[in-house]
N, C-alpha and C positions, 0 to 999 in steps of 0.2 A: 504494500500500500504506500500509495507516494507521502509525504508529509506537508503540513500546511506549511504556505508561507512563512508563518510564525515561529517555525521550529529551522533554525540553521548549523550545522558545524563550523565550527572556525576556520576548519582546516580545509573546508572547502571555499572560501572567500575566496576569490578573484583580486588582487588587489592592484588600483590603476595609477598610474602616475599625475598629478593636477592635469584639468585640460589645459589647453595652452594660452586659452584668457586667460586662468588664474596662474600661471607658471610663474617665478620669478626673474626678473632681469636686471640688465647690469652685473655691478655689481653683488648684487643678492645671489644672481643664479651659480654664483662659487660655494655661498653658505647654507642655501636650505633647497630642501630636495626631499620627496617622501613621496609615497605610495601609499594609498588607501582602498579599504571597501567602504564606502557608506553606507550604512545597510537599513537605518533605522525606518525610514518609508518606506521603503521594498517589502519589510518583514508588517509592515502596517502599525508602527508604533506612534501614539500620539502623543503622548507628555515627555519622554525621553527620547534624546539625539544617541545613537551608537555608532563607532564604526571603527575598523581596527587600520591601525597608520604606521608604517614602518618605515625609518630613517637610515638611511645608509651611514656607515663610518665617515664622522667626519662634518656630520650635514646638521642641519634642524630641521623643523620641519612649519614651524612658526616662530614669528616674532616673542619676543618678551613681550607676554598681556596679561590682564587685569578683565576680568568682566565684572559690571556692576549688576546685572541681575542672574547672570547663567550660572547655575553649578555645573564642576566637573571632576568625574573621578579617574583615574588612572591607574590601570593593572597591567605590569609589565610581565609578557607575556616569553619575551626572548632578548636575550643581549646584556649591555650597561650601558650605563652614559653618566650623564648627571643631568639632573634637575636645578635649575635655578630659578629661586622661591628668595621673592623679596630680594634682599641686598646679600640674601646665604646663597651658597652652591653644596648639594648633597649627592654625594655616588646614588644612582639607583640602580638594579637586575633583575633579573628574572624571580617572579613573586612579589615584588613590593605592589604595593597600594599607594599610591598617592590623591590626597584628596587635595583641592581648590575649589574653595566656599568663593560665595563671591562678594566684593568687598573695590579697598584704595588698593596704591599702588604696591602696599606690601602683602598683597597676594599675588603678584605679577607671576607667571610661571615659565617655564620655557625647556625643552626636553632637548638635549646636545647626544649626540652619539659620541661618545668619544673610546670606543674600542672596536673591534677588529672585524665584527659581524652585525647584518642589521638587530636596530634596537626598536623590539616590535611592542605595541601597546592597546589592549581595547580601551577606547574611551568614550563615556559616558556621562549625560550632560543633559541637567532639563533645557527642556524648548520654550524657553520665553519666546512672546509675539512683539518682543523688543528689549535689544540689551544694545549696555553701552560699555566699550570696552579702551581704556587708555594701554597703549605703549610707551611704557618707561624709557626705553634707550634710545625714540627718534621723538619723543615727543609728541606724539599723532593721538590721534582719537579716534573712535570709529561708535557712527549708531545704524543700529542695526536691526530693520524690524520685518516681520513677516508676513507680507501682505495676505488678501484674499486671492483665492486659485483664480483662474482665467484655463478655461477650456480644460480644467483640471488637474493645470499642472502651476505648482506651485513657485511664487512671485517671491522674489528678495529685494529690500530696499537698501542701501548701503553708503553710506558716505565718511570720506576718512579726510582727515583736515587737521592742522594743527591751528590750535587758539590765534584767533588776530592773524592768519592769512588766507583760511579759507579750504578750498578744499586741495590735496595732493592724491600721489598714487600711493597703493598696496604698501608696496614694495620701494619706498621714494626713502632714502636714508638710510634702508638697512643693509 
């Protein structure tokens, strides 16, 4: 019997690399680099974002951020790195837990690959219908809210700026 949507293995996830709107450049495209499944609307999840995101040696896979309404938790699934939480840097591996409440900028978080194999993570996140999230190291901002569907497929609204000039790119600083 096939299984519902609802029920996935990890170890069958597919995982893709950003499309190439979201990709970074410049500069950036040396420091962050990751592969994901998204899975959480696939599987028909409505209150909770999941999906597992794997970093290559070397890479990140986001900016240093802060969200003011989103939780997230993090289960490291293969590899190490480190985590940099607030103004600390903590080794993390395979088995740790990390959690980020949402809050200022001392819960800013940020996952660095710094060993030899990728450093694979589920992460899991309620779905606010709008969150605001600061980047500590370029300064930026970002709000971020969830519109209503259109022909069923679901709307993001997004704008990223720093205070007093207005709006920048993604990826602009880091």
């Amino acid at each position: 019997m096939d299984r519902p949507k609802n029920i996935v293995n990890i170890h069958d996830l597919e995982l893709q690399p950003r499309p190439p709107q979201f990709a970074p450049t410049g500069p950036a495209a040396d420091r962050y680099e990751a592969r994901a499944a998204l899975v959480s609307r696939t599987m028909g999840a409505k209150k909770l974002g999941f999906n597992v995101t794997a970093i290559p040696p070397g890479k990140r896979a986001f900016p240093m951020h802060n969200h003011q309404t989103t939780e997230e938790m993090f289960f490291i699934l293969e590899g190490e790195g480190q985590l940099r939480l607030g103004h600390e840097t903590y080794a993390v591996r395979a088995g740790d837990l990390v959690s980020c409440p949402p809050g200022g900028k001392d819960t800013a978080h940020q996952f660095v690959n710094t060993g030899t194999a990728e450093l694979k993570f589920l992460a899991v996140s309620t779905r606010e219908p709008v969150d605001l999230c600061d980047y500590p190291d370029t300064g930026k901002f970002a709000v971020l809210a969830e519109m209503a569907p259109e022909n069923g497929q679901p709307r993001m609204l997004s704008f990223v700026g720093r205070e007093g000039e207005g709006g920048v790119g993604y990826w602009d600083g880091e």
